[in-house]
ChimeraX commands (.cxc) that place a marker at each C-alpha (Angstrom):
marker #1 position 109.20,103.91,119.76 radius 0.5
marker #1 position 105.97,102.80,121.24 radius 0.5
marker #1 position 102.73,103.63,118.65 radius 0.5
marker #1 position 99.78,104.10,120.05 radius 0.5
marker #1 position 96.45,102.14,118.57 radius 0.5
marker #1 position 95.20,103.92,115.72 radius 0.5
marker #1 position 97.99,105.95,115.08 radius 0.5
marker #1 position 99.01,107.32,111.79 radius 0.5
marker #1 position 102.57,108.41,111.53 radius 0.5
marker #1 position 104.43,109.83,108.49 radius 0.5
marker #1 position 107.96,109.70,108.59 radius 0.5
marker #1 position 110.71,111.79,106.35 radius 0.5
marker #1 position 108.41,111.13,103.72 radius 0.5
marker #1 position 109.52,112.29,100.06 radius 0.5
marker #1 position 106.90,111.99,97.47 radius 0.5
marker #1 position 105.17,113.16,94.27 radius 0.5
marker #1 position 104.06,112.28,90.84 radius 0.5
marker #1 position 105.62,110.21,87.94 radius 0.5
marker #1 position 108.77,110.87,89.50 radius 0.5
marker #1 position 108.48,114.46,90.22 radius 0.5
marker #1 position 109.16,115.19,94.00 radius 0.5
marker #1 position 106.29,117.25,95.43 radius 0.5
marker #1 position 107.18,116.65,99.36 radius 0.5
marker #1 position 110.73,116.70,100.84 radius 0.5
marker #1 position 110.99,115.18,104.25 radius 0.5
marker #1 position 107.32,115.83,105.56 radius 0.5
marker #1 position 106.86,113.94,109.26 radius 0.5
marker #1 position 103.89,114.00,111.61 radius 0.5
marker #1 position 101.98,111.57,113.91 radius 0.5
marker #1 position 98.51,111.45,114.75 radius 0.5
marker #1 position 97.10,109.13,117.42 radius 0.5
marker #1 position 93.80,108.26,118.01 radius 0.5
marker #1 position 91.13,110.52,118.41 radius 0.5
marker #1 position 93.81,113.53,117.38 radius 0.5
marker #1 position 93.10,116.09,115.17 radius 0.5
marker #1 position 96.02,117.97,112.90 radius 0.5
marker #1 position 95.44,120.74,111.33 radius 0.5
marker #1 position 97.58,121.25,107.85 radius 0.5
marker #1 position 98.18,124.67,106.54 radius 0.5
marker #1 position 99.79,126.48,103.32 radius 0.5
marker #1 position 99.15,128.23,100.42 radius 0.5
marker #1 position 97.78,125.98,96.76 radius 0.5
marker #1 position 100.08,124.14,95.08 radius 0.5
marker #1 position 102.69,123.28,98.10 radius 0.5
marker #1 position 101.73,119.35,98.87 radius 0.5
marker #1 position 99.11,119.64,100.87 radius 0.5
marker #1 position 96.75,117.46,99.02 radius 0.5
marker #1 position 99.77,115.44,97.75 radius 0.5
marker #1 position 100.45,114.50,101.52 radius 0.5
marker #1 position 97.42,112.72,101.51 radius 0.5
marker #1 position 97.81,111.29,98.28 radius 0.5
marker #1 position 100.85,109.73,99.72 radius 0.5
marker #1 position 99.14,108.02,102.55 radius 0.5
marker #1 position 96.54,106.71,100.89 radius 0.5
marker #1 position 98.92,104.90,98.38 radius 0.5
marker #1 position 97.48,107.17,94.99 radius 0.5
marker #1 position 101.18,108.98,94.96 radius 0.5
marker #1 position 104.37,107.77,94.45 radius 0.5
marker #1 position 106.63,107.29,98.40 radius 0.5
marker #1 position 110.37,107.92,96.65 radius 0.5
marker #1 position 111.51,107.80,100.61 radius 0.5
marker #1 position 110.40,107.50,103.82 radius 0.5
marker #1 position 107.43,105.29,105.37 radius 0.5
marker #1 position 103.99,105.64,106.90 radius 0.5
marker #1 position 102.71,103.44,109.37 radius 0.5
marker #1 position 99.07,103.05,110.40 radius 0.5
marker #1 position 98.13,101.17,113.60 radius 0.5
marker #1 position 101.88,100.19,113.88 radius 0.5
marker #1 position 101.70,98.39,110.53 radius 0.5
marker #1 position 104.04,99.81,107.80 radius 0.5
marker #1 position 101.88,100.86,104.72 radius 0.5
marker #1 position 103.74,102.35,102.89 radius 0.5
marker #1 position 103.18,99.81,100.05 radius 0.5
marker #1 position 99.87,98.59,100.61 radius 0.5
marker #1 position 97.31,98.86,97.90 radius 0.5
marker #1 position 94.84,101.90,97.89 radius 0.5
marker #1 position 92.03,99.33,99.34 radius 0.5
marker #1 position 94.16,97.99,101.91 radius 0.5
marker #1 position 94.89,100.90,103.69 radius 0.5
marker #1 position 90.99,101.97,103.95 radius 0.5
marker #1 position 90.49,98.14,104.91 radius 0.5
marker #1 position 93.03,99.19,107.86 radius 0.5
marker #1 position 90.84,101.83,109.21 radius 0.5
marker #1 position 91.84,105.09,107.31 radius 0.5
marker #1 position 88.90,107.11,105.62 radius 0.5
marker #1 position 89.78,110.10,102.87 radius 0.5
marker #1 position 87.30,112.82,101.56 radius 0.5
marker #1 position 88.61,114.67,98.60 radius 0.5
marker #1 position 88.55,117.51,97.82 radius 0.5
marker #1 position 86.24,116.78,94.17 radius 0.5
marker #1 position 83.12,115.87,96.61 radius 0.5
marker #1 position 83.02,112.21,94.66 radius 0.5
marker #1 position 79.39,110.95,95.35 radius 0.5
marker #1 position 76.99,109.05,92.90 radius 0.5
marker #1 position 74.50,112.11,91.89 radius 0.5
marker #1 position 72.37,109.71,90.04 radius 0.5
marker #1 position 72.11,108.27,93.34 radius 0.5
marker #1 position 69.56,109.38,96.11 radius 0.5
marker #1 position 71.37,110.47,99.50 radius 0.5
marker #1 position 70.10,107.70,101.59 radius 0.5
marker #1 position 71.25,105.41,98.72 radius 0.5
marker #1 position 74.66,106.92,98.40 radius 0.5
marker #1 position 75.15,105.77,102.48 radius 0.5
marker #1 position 74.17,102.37,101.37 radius 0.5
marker #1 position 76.82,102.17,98.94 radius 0.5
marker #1 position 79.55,102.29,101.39 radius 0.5
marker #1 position 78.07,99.24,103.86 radius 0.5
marker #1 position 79.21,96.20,103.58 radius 0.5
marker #1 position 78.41,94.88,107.26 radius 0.5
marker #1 position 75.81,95.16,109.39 radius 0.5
marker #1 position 77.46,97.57,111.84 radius 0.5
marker #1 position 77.69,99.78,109.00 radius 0.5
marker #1 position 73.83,99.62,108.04 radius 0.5
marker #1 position 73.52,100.87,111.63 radius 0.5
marker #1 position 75.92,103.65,111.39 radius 0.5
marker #1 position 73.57,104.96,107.96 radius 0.5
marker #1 position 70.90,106.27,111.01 radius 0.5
marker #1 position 74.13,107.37,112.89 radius 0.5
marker #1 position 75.08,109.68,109.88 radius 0.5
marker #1 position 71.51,111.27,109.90 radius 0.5
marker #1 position 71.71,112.42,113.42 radius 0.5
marker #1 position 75.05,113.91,112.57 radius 0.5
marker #1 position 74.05,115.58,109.46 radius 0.5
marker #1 position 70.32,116.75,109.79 radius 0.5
marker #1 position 70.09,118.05,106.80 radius 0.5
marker #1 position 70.86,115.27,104.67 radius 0.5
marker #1 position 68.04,113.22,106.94 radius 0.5
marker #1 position 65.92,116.01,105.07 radius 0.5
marker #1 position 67.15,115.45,101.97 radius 0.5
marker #1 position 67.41,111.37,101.96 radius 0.5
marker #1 position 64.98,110.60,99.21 radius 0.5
marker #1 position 66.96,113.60,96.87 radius 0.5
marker #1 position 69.44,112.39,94.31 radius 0.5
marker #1 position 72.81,114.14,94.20 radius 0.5
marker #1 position 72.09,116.34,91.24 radius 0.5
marker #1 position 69.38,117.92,93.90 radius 0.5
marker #1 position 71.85,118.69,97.03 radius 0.5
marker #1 position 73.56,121.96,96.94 radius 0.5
marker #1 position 77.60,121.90,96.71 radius 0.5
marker #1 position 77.40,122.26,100.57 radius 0.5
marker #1 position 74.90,119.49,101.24 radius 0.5
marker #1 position 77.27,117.14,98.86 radius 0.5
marker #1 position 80.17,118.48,100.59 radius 0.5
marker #1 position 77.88,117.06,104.04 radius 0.5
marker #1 position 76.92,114.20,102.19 radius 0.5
marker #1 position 80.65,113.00,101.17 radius 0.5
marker #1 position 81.71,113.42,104.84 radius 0.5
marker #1 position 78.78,111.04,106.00 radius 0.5
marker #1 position 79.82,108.31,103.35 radius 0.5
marker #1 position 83.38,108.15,104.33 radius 0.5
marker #1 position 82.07,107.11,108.13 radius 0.5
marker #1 position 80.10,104.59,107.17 radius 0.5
marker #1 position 83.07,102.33,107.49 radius 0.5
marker #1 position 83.80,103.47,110.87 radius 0.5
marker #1 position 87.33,105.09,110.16 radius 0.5
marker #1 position 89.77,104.86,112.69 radius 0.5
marker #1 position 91.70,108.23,111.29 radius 0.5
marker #1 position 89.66,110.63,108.83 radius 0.5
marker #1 position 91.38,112.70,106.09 radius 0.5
marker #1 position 89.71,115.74,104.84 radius 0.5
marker #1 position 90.95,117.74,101.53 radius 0.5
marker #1 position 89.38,121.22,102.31 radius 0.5
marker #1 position 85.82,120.49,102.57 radius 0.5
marker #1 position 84.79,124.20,102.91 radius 0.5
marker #1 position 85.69,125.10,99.84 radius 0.5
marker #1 position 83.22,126.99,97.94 radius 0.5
marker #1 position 80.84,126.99,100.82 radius 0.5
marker #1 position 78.41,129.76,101.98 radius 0.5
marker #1 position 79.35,131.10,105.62 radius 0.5
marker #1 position 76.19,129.19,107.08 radius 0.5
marker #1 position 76.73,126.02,105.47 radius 0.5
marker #1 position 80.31,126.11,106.24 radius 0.5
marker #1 position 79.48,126.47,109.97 radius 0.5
marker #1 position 77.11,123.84,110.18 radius 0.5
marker #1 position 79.60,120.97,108.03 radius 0.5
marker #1 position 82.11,122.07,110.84 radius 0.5
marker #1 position 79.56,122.13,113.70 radius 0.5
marker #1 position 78.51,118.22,112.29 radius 0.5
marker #1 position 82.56,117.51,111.72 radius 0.5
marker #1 position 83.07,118.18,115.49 radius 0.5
marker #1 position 80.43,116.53,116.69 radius 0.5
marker #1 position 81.24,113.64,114.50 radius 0.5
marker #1 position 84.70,113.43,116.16 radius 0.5
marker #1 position 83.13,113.95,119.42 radius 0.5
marker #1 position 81.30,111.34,119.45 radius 0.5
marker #1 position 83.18,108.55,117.61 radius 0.5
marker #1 position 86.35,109.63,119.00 radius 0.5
marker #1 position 87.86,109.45,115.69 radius 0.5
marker #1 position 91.19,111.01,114.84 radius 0.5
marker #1 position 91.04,113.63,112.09 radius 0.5
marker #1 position 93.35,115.31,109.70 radius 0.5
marker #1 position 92.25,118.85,108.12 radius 0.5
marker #1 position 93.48,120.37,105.29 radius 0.5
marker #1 position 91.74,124.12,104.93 radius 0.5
marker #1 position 92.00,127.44,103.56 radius 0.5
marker #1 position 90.47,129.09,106.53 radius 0.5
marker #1 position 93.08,129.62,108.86 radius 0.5
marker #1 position 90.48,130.57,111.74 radius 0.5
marker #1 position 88.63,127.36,111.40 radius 0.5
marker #1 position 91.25,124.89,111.11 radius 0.5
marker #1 position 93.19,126.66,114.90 radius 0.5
marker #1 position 89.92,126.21,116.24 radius 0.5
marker #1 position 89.40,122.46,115.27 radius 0.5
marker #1 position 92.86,121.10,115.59 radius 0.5
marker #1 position 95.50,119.85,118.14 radius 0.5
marker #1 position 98.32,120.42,116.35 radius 0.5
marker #1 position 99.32,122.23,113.21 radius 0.5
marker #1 position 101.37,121.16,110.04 radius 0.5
marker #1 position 102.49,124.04,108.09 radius 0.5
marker #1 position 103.97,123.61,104.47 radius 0.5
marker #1 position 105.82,125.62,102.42 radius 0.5
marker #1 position 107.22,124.07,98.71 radius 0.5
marker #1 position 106.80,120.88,100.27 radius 0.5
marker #1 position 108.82,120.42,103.44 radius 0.5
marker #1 position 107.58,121.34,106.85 radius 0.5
marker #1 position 108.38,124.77,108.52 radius 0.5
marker #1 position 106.36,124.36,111.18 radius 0.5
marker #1 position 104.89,121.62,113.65 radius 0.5
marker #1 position 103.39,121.94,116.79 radius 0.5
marker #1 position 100.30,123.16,119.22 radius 0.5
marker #1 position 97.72,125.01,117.49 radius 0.5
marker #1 position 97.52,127.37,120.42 radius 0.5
marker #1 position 100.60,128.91,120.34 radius 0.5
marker #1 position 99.95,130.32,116.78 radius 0.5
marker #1 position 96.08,131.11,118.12 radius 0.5
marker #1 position 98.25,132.67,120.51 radius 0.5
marker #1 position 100.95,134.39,118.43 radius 0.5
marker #1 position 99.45,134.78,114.72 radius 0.5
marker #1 position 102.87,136.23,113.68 radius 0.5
marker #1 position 104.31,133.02,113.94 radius 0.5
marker #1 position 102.50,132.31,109.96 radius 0.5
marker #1 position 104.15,134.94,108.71 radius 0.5
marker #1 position 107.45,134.13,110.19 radius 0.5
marker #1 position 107.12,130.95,109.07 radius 0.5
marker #1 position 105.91,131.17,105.37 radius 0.5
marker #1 position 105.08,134.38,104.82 radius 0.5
marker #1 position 101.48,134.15,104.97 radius 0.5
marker #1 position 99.37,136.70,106.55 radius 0.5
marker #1 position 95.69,136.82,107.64 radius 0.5
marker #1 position 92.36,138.16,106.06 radius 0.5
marker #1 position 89.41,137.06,107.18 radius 0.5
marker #1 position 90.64,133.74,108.49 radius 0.5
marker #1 position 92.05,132.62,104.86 radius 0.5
marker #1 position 95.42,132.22,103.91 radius 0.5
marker #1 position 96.88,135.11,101.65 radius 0.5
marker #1 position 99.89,135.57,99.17 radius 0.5
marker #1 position 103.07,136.11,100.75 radius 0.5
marker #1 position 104.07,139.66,101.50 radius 0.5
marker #1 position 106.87,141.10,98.45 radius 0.5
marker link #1:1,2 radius 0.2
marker link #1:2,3 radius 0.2
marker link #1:3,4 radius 0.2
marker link #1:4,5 radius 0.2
marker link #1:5,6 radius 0.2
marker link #1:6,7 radius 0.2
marker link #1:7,8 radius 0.2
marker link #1:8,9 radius 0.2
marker link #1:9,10 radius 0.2
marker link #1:10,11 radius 0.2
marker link #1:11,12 radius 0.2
marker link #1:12,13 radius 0.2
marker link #1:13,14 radius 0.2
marker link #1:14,15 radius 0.2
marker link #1:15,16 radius 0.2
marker link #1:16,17 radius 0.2
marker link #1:17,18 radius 0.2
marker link #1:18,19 radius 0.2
marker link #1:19,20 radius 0.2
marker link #1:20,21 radius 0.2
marker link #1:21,22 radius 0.2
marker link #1:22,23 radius 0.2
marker link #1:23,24 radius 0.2
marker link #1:24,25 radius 0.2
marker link #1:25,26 radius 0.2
marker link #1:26,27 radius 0.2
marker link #1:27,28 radius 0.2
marker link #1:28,29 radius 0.2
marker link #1:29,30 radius 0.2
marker link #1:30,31 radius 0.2
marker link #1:31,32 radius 0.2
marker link #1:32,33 radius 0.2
marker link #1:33,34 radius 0.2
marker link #1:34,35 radius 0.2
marker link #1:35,36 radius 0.2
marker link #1:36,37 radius 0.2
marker link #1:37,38 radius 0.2
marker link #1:38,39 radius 0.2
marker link #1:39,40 radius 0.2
marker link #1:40,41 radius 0.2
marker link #1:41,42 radius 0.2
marker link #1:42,43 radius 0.2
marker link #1:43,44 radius 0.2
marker link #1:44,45 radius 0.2
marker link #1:45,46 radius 0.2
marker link #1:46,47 radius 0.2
marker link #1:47,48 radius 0.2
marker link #1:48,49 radius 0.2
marker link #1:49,50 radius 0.2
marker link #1:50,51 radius 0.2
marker link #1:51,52 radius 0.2
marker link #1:52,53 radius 0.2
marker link #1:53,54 radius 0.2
marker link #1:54,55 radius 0.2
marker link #1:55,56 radius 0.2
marker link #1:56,57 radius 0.2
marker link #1:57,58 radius 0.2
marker link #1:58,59 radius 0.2
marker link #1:59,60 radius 0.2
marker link #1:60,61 radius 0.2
marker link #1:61,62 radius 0.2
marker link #1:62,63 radius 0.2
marker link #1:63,64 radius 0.2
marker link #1:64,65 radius 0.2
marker link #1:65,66 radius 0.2
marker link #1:66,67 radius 0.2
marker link #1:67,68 radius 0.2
marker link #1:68,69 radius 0.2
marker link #1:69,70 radius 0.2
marker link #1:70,71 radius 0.2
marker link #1:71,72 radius 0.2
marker link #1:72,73 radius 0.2
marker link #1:73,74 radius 0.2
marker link #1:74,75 radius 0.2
marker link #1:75,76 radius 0.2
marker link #1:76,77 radius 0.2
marker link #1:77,78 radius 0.2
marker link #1:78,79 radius 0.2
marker link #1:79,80 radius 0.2
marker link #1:80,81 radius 0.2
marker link #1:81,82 radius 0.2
marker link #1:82,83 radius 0.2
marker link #1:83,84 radius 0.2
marker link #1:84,85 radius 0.2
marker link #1:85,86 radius 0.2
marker link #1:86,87 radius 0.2
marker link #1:87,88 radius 0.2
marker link #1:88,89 radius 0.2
marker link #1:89,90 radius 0.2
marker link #1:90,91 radius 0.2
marker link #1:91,92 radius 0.2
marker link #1:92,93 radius 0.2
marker link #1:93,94 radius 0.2
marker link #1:94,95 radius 0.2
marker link #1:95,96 radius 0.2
marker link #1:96,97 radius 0.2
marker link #1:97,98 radius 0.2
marker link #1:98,99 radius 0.2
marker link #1:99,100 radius 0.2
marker link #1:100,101 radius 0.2
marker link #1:101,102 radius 0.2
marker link #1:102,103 radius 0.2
marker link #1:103,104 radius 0.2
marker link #1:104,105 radius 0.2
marker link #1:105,106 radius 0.2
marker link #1:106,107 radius 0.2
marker link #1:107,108 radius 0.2
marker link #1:108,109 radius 0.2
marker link #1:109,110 radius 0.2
marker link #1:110,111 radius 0.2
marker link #1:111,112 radius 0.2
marker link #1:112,113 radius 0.2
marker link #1:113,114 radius 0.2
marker link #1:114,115 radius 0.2
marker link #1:115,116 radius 0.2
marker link #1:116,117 radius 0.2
marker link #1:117,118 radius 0.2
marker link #1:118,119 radius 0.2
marker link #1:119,120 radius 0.2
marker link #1:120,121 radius 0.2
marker link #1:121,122 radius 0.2
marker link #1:122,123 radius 0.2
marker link #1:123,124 radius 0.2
marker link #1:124,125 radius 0.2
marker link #1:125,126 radius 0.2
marker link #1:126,127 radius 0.2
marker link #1:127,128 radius 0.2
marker link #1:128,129 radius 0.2
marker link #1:129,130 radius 0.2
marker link #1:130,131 radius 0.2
marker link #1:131,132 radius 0.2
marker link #1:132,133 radius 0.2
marker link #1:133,134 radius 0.2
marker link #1:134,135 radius 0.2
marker link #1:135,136 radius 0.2
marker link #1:136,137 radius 0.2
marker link #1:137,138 radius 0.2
marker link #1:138,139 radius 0.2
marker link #1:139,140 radius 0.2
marker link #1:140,141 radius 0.2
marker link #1:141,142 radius 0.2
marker link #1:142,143 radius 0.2
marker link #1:143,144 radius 0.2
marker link #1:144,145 radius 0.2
marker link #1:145,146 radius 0.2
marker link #1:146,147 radius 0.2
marker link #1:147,148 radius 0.2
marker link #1:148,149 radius 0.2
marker link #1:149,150 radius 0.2
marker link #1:150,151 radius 0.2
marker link #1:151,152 radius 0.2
marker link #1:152,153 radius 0.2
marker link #1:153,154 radius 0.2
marker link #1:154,155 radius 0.2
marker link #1:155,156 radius 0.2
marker link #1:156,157 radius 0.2
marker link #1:157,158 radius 0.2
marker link #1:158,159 radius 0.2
marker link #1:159,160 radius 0.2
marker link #1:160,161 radius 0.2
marker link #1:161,162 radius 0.2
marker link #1:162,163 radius 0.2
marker link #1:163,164 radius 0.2
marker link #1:164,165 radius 0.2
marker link #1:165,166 radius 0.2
marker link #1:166,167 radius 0.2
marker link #1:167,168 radius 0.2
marker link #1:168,169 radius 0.2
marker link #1:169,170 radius 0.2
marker link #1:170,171 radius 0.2
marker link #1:171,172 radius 0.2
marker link #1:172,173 radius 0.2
marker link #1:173,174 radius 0.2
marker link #1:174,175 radius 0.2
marker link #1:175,176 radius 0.2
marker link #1:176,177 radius 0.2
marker link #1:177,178 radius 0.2
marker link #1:178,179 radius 0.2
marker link #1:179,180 radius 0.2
marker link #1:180,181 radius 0.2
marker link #1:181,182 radius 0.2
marker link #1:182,183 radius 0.2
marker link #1:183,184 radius 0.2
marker link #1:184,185 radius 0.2
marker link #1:185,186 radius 0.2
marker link #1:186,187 radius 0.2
marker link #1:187,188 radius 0.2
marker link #1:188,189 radius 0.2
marker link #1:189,190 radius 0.2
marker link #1:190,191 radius 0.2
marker link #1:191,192 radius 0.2
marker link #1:192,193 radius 0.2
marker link #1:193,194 radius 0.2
marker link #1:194,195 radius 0.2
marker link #1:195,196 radius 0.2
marker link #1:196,197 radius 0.2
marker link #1:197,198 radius 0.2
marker link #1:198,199 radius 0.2
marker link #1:199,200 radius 0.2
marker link #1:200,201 radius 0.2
marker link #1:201,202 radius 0.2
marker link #1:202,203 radius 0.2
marker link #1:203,204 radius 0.2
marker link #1:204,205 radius 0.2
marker link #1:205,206 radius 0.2
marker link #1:206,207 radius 0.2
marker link #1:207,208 radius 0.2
marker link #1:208,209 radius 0.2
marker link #1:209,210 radius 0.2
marker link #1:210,211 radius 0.2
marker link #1:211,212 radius 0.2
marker link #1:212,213 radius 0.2
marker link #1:213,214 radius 0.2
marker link #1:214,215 radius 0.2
marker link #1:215,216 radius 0.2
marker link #1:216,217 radius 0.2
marker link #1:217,218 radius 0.2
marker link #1:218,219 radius 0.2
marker link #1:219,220 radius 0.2
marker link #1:220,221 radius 0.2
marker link #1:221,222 radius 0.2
marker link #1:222,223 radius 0.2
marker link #1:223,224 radius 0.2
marker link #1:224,225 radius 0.2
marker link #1:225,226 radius 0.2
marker link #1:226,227 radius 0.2
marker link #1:227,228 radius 0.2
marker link #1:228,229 radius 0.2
marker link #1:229,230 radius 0.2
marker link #1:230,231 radius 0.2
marker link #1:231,232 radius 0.2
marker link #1:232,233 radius 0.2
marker link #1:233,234 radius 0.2
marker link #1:234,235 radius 0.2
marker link #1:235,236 radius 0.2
marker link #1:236,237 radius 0.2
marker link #1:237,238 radius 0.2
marker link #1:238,239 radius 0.2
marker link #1:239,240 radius 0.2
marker link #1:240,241 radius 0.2
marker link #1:241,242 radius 0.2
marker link #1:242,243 radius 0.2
marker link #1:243,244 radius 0.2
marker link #1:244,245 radius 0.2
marker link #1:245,246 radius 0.2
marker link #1:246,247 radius 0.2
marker link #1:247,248 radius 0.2
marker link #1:248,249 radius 0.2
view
């Protein structure tokens, strides 16, 4: 099968922690410039999916590929070296650290230094706050502020670990207003893992939906837009709000 440039695939891939298996046969691809949505309720591998492809889980099976390169055993480093940027959910910046000097920290050429200004335009508010250490930015503006660093490297494929969470409905808006515009203009490809059901069918492509770790659902995000009954069918889940709720008894 021909890969496309940039392309992240994940392929029957079984996985988990200290040799408990959290995923069971989980495959997707994601070219460049694509944007997959994942869906399902806590605790059913979401996050562990990404832990998997960026090497901090243990792969019992399968393989992922990057760029047509097998990763599946490359080092942590190594596969952000290779163009694959991650923003966890635990908003990991240094708050002793002033925003403009938490950018810095991730440049290490001088394409990066120029994509510092590049972040600013993207995230106005943190050009307002780039003389404020992180102990001063609201959980939103570090929420902002993690998304900028993990650019700075210019990321071929971006994985983000629910990066609403917690969030006020304005600041939420505008993190997903900068996170679109951020794709838009990089062209970078994009992996979302959310809570808000609403947000993620507007942002992605395509859809990954989990249940107890194996897929039960891939494909176009319109056609659940289209048919919302296709969540419950699949999982269980139902809507409120655009957040995922318990399953129906």
């Amino acid at each position: 099968m021909t890969r496309e440039a940039g392309e992240l695939c994940v392929e029957n891939l079984r996985g988990g922690y200290a040799g408990t298996l959290v995923l069971d046969g989980v495959s997707f691809c994601v070219g460049a410039g694509g944007k997959l949505g994942i869906l399902g309720r806590n605790g059913v591998g979401k996050t562990t999916t990404f832990a998997c492809v960026m090497g901090l889980a243990q792969i019992h099976s399968g393989r992922v590929t990057f760029d047509g390169t097998d990763i599946t055993t490359l080092p942590t480093w190594r596969r952000a070296r290779a163009g694959l940027g991650y923003v966890p959910q635990t908003r990991d910046i240094f708050k002793s650290l002033s925003v403009e000097e938490n950018l810095f920290s991730a440049v290490r050429t001088a394409e990066d230094d120029k994509r510092v200004e590049t972040a600013f335009v993207l995230f106005p508010r943190l050009r307002e706050r780039r003389n404020n250490n992180g102990t001063q930015l609201s959980g939103g503006e570090q929420q902002m502020l993690a998304v900028a660093r993990a650019t700075i490297s210019g990321p071929t494929l971006l994985l983000m670990d629910e990066p609403l969470e917690g969030l006020a409905p304005r600041l939420r808006d505008e993190l997903m207003d900068a996170i679109r515009n951020m794709v838009e203009a990089s062209g970078i490809g994009c992996i979302l893992v959310e809570q808000h059901v609403d947000v993620v069918l507007d942002f992605a492509d395509d859809i990954l939906i989990l249940e107890r770790g194996r897929p039960v659902y891939l494909g176009s995000a319109n056609e659940l837009r289209d048919d919302p009954s296709i969540l419950d069918r699949a999982i269980g889940l139902r809507k409120n709000e655009g957040r995922l709720l318990a399953p129906r008894p």
